[in-house]
N, C-alpha and C positions, 0 to 999 in steps of 0.2 A: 325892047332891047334886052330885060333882065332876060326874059325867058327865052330868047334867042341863044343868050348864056347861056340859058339851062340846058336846053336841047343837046350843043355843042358841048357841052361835059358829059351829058349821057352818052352821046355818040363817040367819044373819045372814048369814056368807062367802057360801052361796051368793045370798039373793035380792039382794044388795049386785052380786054379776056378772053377774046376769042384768039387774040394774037400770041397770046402768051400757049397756048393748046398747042401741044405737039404730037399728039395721038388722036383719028378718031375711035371712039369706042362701042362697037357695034351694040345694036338692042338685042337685048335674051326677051326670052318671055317673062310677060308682067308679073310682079309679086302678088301677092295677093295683100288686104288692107288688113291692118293688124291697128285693134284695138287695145289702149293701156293705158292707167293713169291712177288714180289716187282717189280716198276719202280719209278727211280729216277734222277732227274734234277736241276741244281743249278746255281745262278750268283752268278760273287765273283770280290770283288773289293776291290783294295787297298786305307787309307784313309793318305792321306800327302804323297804317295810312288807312284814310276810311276806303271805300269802294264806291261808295254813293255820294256825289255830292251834292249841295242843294242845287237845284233848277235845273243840273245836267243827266241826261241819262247815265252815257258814262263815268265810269269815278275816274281818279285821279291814275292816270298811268304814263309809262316812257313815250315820248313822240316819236313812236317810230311805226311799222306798217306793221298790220294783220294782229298781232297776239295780245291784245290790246285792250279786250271787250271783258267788263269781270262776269265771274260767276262760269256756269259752265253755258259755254259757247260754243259758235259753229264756225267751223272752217271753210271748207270749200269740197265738192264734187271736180275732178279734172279728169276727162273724157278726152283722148287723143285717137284721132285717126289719123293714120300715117298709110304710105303707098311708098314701099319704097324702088324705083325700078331699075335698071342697070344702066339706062340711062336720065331719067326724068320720076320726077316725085314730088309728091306732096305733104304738108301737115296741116289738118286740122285739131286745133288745143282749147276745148271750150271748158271753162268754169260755171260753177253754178255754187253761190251762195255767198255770204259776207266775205271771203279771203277776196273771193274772183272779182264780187264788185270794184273791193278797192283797188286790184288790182289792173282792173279795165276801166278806171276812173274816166279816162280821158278820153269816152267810145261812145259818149250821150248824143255827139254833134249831129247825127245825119236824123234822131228823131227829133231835135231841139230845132233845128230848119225844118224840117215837114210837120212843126207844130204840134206832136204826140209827147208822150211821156214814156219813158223807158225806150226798147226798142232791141230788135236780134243780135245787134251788135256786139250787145254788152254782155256777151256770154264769150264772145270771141277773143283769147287772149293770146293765140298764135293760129295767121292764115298764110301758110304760103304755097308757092311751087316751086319744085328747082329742076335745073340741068347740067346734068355734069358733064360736061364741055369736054372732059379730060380725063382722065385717071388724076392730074392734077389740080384741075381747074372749075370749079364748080359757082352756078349762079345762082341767086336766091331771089324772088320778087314778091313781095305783100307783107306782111305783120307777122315781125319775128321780135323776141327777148332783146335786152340789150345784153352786148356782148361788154358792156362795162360792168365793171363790179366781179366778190366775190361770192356772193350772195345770188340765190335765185326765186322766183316767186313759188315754186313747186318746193310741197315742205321734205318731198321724200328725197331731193337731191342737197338740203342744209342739215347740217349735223344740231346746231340751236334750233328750237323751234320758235323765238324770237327772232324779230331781224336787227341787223346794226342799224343806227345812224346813217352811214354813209350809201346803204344798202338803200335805205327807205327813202333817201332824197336827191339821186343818183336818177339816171331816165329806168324806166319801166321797160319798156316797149319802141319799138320802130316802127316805118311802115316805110319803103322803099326799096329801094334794086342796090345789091351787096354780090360780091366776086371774090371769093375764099380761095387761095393760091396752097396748095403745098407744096414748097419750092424745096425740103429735101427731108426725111424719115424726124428731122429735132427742128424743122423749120417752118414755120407758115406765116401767111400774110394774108389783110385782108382791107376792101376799099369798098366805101359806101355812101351812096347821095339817098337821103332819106327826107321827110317831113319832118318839120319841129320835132323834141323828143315828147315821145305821149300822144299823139294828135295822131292817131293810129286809122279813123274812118278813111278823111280825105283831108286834102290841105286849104285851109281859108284864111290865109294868111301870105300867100304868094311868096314864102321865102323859103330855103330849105338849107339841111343843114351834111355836110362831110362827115365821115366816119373812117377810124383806119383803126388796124391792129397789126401788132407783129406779135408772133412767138421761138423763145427759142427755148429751149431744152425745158418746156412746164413752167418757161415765167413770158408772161403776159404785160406788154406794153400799148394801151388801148388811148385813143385820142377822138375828142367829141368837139367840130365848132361848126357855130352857125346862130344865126338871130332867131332867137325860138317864141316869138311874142309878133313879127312882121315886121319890117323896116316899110314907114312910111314917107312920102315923098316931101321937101324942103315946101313945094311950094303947098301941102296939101291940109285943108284948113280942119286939125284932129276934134275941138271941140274938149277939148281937154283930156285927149289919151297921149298914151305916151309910150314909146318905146322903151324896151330895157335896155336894147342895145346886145349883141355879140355874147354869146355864152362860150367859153373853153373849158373843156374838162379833160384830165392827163389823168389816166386811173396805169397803176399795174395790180398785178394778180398775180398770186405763186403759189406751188404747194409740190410738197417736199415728201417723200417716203425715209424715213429717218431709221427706220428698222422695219421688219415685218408687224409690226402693232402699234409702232409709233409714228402721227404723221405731223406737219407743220404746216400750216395756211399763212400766207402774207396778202394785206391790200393797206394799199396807199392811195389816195383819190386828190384830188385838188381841183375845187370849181370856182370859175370869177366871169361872173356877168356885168360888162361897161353900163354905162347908165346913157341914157337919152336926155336930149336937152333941148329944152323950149324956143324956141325963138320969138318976140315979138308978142307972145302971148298967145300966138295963135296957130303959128307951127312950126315941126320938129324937124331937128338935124338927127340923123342914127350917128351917135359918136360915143369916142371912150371916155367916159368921166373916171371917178374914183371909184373903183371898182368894189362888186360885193362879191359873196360867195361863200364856201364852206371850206374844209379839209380838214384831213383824217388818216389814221392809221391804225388797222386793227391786227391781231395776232390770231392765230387757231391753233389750236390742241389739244388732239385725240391720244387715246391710247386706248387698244383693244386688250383688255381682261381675259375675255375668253370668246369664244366663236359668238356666244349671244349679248351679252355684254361689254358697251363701249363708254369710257368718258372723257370728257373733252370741257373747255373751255374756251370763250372768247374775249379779249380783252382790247377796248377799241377806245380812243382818243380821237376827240371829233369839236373841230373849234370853225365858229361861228366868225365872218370878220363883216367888218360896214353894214351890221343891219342885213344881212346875207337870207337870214331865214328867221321867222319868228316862233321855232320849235323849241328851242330853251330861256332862260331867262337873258338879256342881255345888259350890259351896262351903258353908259350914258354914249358914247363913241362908238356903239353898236353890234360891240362883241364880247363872247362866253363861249364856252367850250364846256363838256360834258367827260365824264368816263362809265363806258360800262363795263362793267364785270359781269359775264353770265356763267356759274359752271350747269352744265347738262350733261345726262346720262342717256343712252338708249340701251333698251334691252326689248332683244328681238322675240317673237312669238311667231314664226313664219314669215308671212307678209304683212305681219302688224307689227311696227316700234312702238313703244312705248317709252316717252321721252319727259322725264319729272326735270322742272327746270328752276334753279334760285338765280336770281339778277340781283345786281345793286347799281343805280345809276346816282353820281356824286357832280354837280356842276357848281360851276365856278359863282352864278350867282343864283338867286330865287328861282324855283324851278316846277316842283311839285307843291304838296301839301301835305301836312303833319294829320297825325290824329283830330286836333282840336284845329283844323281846317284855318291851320296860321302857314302861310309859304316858309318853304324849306329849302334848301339844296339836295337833299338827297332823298329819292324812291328804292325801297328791297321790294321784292315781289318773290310769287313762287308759282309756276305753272307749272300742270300735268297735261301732257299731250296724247294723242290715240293719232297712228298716218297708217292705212292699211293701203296696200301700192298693190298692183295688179296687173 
């Protein structure tokens, strides 16, 4: 019966896009495939903090994704093929190196069931095909970005070469069928049945999860729900697993051109995952208990200098509630909150930035560690970054 559901929301999704088409739009001849993407490299050092701690490779830094690693490190190789044609097209987006791994975290699945180690997947950080339906209407099918958040995993399209908080703990990655509407020149919308968030190979969890966006005039209202861990059945004996229960995440996004050199970024995110619950000892109801999760609010701001010369600033408030995440310190009722401050410069050399970057991240309880390796509340850092795009 679930996937009876399923089917009948796919088939509703689709003839709903096809219905919404009011143009057909004849094939030209094919484009040709256009190669483009990025290399990137960075040093990162901590200031009053050690870098090395005992027994850990990594020293002591922000929980947040990629810029993370001390000393001088590696970023990532991103190789994109793309087809774009007047009617139908493609992307292939493959990584190669520490950013891409952690980026494609969640791509081990199909070698970890065939019993191997590593595997081609894990290079793969966007696969799809699309068709555009329409002058308006356009469909996407396989492993694309999340269209939540204002942050993205490609360093050449973020102004920090850090990422936020709510950047780093926000979904990655989809894998599913999505229908992008441009309903008028300041309007768009968009609907998606997808796989858990992250779970980008195949689905082994038989649940899946809805996707919606709207835009109107450059601000961004995006919504993520769905059970991302598998809803298992009342009478089914788990052996002591559990559900988490229904994830909901409400993100917007904005950014504002305030002059010709000055510009302004907004994101607001808000995530609450219900809990599951035992019954009997021996099996689970998927229900809402007291809910955990995160949310946040970050600011941006640029100002260009001169044609090579840009800087900017990010300032982000990101709070922990019910045991929600175990990234910062929390207190006894399962919540802390963090603030970052990053200011960052770029200064262009062609197709190379150059981005020197100071952070200070200040949380509400124990978080990092001091010089004399005693817990603190607050980490400064300073990274230099190298992104040469192509």
């Amino acid at each position: 019966m679930k996937n009876r559901n399923i089917l009948s929301i796919m088939a509703l999704f689709l003839s709903f896009s096809v219905a919404f088409a009011q143009e057909d739009v004849e094939e030209t001849e094919s484009s040709a495939v256009t190669v483009s993407g990025s290399v990137d490299a960075y040093f990162r050092t901590n200031l009053g903090a050690p870098n090395k701690m005992p027994g850990v490779i990594d020293g002591t830094a922000p929980g947040t994704s990629f810029a993370n690693r001390p000393g001088f490190s590696l970023g990532m190789v991103n190789l994109i093929l793309a087809k774009e044609g007047k009617k139908a097209g493609f992307v292939a987006d493959l990584v190669f190196g520490p950013r891409g791994e952690d980026a494609v975290f969640g791509s081990p699945m199909n070698a970890a069931v065939n019993g191997s180690f590593g595997g081609s997947a894990q290079i793969v950080n966007q696969l799809y095909a699309y068709w555009n339906v329409s002058d308006n209407v356009t469909l996407t099918m396989g492993n694309f970005n999340t269209f939540l958040g204002y942050e993205v995993i490609s360093p050449t399209a973020n102004f920090n070469y850090s990422t936020s908080y709510m950047f780093s703990y926000g979904p990655f990655s989809h894998t599913g069928l999505k229908a992008d509407f441009a309903l008028s020149d300041d309007m768009s919308a968009m609907v998606s049945i997808m796989n858990p968030t992250d779970m980008t190979e195949f689905n082994f969890v038989s649940t899946y999860t809805l996707g919606a966006q709207f835009g109107i005039k450059g601000v961004y209202f995006n919504f993520l729900y769905g059970d991302q861990d598998g809803k298992l059945d009342e009478d089914l004996d788990t052996d002591g697993d559990t559900s988490a229960g229904s994830t909901f995440q409400g993100d917007i996004t904005a950014g504002f051109d305030l002059s010709d050199k000055l510009f302004l970024g907004l994101n607001a995110t808000y995530n609450s995952t219900g809990t599951g619950e035992i019954v009997n000892g021996t099996t689970i109801e998927d229900v809402d208990g007291d809910a955990a999760g995160f949310y946040g609010l970050a600011g941006y701001f640029q100002v260009a200098t001169s044609d090579a010369l840009s800087l900017g600033a990010r300032i982000e408030y990101f709070q922990v509630y019910n045991g929600g995440l175990g990234v910062i310190g929390l207190d006894a009722d399962g919540d802390g909150s963090v603030i970052d401050v990053t200011l960052s410069a770029q200064y262009k050399v062609g197709d190379l930035t150059i981005i020197p970057e100071f952070r200070l991240d200040s949380s509400s309880e124990d978080s990092f560690t001091d010089s004399d390796y005693l817990p603190t509340k607050s980490l400064s850092s300073f990274v230099l970054a190298a992104v040469y795009s192509f």
